[in-house]
C-alpha positions as CSV (number, residue, x, y, z in Angstrom):
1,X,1.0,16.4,-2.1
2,X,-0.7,13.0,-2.5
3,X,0.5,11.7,0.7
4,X,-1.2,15.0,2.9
5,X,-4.3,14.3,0.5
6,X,-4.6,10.7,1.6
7,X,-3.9,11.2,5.4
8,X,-6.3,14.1,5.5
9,X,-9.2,12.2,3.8
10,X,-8.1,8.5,5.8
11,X,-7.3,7.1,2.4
12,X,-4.8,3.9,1.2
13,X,-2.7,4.6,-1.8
14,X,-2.1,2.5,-4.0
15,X,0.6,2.6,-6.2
16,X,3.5,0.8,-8.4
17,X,5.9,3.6,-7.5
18,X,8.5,2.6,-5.0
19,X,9.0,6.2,-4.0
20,X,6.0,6.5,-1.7
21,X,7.3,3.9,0.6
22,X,11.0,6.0,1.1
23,X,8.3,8.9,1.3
24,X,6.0,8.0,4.0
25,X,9.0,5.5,5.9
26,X,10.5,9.1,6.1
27,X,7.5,11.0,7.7
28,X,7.8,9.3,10.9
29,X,3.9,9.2,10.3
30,X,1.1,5.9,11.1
31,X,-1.3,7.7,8.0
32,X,-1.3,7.2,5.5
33,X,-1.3,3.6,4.4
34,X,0.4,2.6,1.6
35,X,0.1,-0.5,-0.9
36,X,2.9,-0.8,-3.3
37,X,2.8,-3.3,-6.1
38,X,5.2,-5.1,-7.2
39,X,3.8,-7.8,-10.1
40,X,5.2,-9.7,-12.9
41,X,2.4,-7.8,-15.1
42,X,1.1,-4.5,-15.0
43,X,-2.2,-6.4,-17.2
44,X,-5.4,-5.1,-15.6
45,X,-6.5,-8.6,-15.4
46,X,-3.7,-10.0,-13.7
47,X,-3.8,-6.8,-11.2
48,X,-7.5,-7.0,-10.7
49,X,-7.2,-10.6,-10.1
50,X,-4.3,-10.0,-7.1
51,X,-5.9,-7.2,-5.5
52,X,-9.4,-8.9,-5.7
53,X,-7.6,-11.9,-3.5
54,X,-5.3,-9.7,-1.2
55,X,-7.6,-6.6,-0.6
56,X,-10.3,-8.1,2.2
57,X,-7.5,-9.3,4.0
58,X,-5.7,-6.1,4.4
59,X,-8.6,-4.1,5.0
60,X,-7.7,-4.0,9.4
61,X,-4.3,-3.5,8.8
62,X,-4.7,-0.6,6.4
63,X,-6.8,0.9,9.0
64,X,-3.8,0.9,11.6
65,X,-1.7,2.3,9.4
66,X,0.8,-0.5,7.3
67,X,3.1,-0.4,4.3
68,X,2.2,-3.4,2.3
69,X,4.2,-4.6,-0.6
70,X,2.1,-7.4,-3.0
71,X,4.4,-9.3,-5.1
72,X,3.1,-12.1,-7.5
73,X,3.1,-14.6,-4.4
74,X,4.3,-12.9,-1.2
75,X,2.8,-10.0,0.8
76,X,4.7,-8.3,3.1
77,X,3.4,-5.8,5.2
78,X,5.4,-3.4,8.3
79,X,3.3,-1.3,10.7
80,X,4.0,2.3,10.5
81,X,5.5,4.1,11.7
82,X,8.7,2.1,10.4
């Protein structure tokens, strides 16, 4: 499973899928870290452009273990386990 794979290797997904965060809420779990997006565009140049502004200021958090939502203008992120 792509959750197991992440934790075991200490990686962050990152996805558009909101079924990871019901997945890894559920798992009672701080590992992995998840980053859901949830854009007005799925454009590779919009994306790029958000994650290229977000990213260095999620790196500590993603290390603790978060779930961090990235919407257009708003990042939310809760601290796992949730």
């Amino acid at each position: 499973m792509i959750t197991d794979t992440a934790e075991g290797s200490d990686r962050v997904i990152l996805t558009q899928d909101l079924d990871f965060s019901e997945i890894i809420s559920l798992s009672g779990n701080t590992k992995p870290s998840l980053i859901t997006l949830r854009l007005s565009s799925s454009r590779i140049e919009f994306v790029n452009t958000i994650l290229e502004k977000v990213l260095p200021g999620l790196e500590s958090d993603v290390r603790k273990g978060v779930i961090v939502t990235v919407e257009d203008n708003r990042i939310r992120i809760r601290k796992l386990p949730v």
